[in-house]
N, C-alpha and C positions, 0 to 999 in steps of 0.2 A: 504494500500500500504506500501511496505519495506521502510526500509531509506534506501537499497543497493539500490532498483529502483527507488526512489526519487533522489539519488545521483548521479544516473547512466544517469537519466535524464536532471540535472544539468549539466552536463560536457556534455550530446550531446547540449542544448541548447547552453553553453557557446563558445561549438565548434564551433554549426551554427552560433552565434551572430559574432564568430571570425572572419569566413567564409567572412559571409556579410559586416562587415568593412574593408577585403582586397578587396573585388568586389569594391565597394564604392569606394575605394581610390584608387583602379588602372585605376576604370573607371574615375575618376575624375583627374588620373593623366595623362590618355591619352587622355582627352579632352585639357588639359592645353596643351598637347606637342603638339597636332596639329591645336590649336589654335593658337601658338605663329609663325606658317608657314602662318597664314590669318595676323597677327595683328604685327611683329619684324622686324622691316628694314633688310635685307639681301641686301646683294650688292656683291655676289661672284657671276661670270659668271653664266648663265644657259644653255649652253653646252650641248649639249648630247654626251658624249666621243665618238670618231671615233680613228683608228689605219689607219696611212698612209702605206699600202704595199711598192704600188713605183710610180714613178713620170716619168714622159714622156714629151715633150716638148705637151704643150696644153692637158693633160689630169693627170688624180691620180688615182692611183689606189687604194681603201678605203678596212677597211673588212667590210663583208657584214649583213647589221642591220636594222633593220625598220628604222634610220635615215637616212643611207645613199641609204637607196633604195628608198625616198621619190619623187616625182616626182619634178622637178622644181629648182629653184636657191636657192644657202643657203650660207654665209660667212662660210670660212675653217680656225679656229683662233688656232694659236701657241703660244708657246713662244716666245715674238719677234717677229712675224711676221701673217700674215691674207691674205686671198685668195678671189675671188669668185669660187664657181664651181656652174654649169650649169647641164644642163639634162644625165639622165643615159645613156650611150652609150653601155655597154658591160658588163654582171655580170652572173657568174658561182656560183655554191653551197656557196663558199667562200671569194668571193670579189664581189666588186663591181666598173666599171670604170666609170666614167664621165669626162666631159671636165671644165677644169682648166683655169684661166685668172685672170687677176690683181694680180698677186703672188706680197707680201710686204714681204721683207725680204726669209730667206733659208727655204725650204720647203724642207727635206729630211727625206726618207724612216722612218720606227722605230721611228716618236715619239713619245717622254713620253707619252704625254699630246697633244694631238689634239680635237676640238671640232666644229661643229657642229650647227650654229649661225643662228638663222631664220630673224635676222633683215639684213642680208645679211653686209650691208655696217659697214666699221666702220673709225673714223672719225670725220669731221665736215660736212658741204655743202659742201665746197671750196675743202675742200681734197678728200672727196670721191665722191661727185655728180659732181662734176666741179662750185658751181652755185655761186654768190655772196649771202654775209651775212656781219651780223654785230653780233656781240656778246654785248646782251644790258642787262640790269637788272629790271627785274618785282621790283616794289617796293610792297608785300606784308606786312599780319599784323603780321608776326615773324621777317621780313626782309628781304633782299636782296635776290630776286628768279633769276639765270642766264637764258637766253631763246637765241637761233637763233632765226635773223630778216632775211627772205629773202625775197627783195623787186618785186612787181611784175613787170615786164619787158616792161609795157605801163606805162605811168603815167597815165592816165586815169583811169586806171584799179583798181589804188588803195584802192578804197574807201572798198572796200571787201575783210578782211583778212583772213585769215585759221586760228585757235587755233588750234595745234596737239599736243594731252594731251595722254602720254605715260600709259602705264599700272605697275603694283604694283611692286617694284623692277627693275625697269628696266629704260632707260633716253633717250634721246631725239634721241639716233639713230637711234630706233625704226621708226621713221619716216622718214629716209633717202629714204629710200625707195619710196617714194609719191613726194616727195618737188619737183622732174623735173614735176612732171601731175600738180601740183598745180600752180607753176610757170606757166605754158605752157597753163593752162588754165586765166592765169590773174589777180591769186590771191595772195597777199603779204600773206605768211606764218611767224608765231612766233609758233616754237617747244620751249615748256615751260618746265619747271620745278618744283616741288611741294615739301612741307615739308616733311621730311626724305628723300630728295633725295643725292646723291654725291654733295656737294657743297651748297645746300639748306640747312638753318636754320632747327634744330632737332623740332618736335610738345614738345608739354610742359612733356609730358608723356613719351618721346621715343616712340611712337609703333602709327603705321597704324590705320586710323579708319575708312575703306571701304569706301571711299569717304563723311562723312560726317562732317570733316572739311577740307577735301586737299580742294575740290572746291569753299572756298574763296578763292586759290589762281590761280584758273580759272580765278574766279571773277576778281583777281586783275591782271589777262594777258588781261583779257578781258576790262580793262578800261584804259591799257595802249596802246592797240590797237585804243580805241576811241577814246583818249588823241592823240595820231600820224596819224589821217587820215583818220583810218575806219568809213566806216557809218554804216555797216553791216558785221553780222562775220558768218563764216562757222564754225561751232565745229567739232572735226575731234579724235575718242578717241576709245585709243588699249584697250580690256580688262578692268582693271578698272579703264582707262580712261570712260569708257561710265558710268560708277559709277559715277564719278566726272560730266560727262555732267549730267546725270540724277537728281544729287542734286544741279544743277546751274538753272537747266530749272524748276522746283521745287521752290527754296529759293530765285534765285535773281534777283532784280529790273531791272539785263542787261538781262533778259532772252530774252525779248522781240525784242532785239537789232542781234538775233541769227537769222538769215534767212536758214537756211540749216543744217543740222548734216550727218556727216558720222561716221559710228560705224564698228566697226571693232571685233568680238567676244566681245561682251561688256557683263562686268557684269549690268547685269539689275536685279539676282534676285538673294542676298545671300544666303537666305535660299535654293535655287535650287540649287545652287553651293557646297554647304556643302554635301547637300545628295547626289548629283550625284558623289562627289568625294568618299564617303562611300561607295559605291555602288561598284566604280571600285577597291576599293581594299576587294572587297569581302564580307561588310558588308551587311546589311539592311539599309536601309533610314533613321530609327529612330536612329541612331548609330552614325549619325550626331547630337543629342540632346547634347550630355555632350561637343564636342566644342562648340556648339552655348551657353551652358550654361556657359563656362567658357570665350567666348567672351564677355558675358554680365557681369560679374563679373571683367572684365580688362577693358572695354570702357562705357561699360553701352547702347550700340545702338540702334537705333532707327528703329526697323525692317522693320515697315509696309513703312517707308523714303524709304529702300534702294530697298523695289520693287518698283521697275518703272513698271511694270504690272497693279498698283492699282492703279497710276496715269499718265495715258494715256492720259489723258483733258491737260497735262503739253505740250503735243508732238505734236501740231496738224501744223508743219510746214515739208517740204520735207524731208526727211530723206531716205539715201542710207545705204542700212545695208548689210554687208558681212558676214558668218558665215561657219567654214568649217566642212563639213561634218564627220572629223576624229579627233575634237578638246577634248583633256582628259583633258581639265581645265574648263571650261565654258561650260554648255550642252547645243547644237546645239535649243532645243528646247525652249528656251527662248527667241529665237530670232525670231523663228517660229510662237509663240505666241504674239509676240510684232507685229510684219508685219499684224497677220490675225486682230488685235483689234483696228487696225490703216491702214485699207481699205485706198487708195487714195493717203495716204501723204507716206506709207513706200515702196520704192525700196529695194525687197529683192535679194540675190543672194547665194543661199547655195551651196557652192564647193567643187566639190568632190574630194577626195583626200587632202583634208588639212587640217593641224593639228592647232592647238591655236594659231592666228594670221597668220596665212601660206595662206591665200585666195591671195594677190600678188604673193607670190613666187611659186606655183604651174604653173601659166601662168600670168606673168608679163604683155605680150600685153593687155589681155583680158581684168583685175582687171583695168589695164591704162585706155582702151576704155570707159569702163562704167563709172569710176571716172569723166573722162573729159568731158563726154556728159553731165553728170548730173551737174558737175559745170558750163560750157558753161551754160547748160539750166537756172539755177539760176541766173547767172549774167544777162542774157535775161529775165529778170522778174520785173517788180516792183516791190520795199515791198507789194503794197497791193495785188498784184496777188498774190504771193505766201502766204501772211497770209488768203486768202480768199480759197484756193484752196481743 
């Protein structure tokens, strides 16, 4: 062989070696980037931008988007100012009209910046539901967690709380939405708070770890709750709030003390939630591999923990589970699978029409009705019926 063809060979090899260390380093650098959207506190709205046309007494007229074509109730948040709006009334190729109520502040035509809010409410109890509360403090093990107490409206009633554990990025609003059914059915509610939240003590690291330390600070709403009355608690958790129930019912000594959960799109399975999100921007499933591997190099997790699929023996008490049939965060079907491996104890309800967390606000009555029947029913139960059932 030549040294021109030994040489020639040299520089393709050095070329492909080159090749292969920019693949290497871009795929390692777009694991990092969209790991740090699973594992970086974010606290900027989550919004879906809407453009107000125009405004009518009792209706808005929005441009017309898969957001605001959605069916059901959604908060309309401005600069300055927040709405509710209600069901689509009237919508052509380019707008879209629905009806308008609780306008806070100016709502006019052209603005900048409008969005699009699935927690509906914004606020506290008292300002946006009407309900009484108390602003009290979780004493967790970083510090001072804030939480809404709203007390249930029997004294009798009290012995049975709600925990309502919010999901990732997001705080206690999120549950505005529920506190009149929870109330209404008997139960004193504490909307919590967790580390890296607005106002909550940062983790040691800065950065999220899919529930596998937020839920001592479950733990520690859950012992403030026993500490004030409760004998028995409801868990009640958006997204990866059901992370945070799943590693409490899992790790801790109050699990037992849990008579009921309601899960609301819960993350139950990280690994499924990686791939399904690859998936919808177009990749392969295994395309999820380089952020799961660059999660494991920022937290170091504990995989087989964060399915709750693999520990189903943990669950064996009533559970109501919502899941919507149109959710692009969390795939519908892990909830699908969690209901069929948990015969007897899981109430499922997958709704059509709604997007990630959106199973209330497509039909408000309905999501109520079932809510309150099934808590009514728990409150009508002994501990040991329901541990036996």
């Amino acid at each position: 062989m030549s040294w021109r063809r030994i040489r020639r060979r040299s520089r393709w090899a050095i070329a492909a070696a080159g090749l292969l260390v920019v693949i290497v380093l871009g795929v390692a650098a777009a694991g990092w980037h969209f790991s740090s959207a699973v594992l970086v506190p974010e606290h900027d709205p989550w919004y879906d931008p809407v453009e107000v046309e125009a405004v009518v007494p009792g209706r808005v007229v929005l441009d017309r988007s898969e957001a605001t074509l959605r069916p059901g109730y959604y908060g309309l948040v401005w600069h300055g100012g927040h709405a509710v709006v209600g069901p689509v009334l009237d919508e052509d190729s380019d707008s879209v009209t629905r009806r308008l109520r609780e306008v806070q502040g100016y709502l006019v035509p052209a603005l900048a910046e409008a969005g699009f809010d699935s927690s509906v409410y914004s606020g506290n109890p008292a300002t946006a539901r009407g309900l009484p509360f108390t602003e009290v403090a979780v004493e967790g093990e970083l510090g001072e967690l804030p939480a809404w107490l709203v007390p249930a409206p029997r004294r009798e009633a009290t012995a049975t709380w709600a925990i309502v554990v919010h999901g990732i990025n997001d705080d206690p609003q999120v549950g505005l939405r529920i506190l009149p059914t929870l109330r209404r059915a008997g139960l004193s509610s504490l909307s919590i708070t967790y580390r890296d939240d607005l106002g909550a003590p940062s983790s040691p690291d800065g950065m999220h770890h899919q529930g596998l330390t937020e839920w001592r600070d479950l733990e520690a709403a859950a012992r403030y709750a026993l500490a004030h009355g409760a004998r028995r608690l409801v868990l009640v958790g958006y997204s990866m709030g059901g992370a945070l129930i799943g590693q409490f019912m899992q790790h801790s000594p109050l699990a037992s003390r849990a008579s009921a959960l309601v899960l609301d799109a819960p993350a139950l399975d990280w690994n499924a939630i990686l791939e399904f999100n690859a998936e919808r921007m177009g990749y392969p499933a295994f395309a999820a591999l380089p952020v799961k591997w660059a999660i494991d190099l920022r937290i170091n997790p504990d995989w087989q923990s964060l399915d709750v699929l693999q520990h189903t023996e943990d669950f064996h008490l009533p559970t109501l589970l919502f899941h919507g049939d149109d959710d692009k965060v969390v795939p519908i079907e892990t909830s699908e699978e969690f209901a069929t491996e948990l015969p007897g104890w899981v109430t499922y309800y997958a709704v059509p029409e709604a997007g990630h967390t959106q199973s209330w606000n497509v039909n408000p009555p309905l999501y109520e009705r079932r809510l309150e029947r099934f808590l009514v029913d728990q409150l009508n139960r002994s501990p040991r019926q329901s541990q036996a059932r």
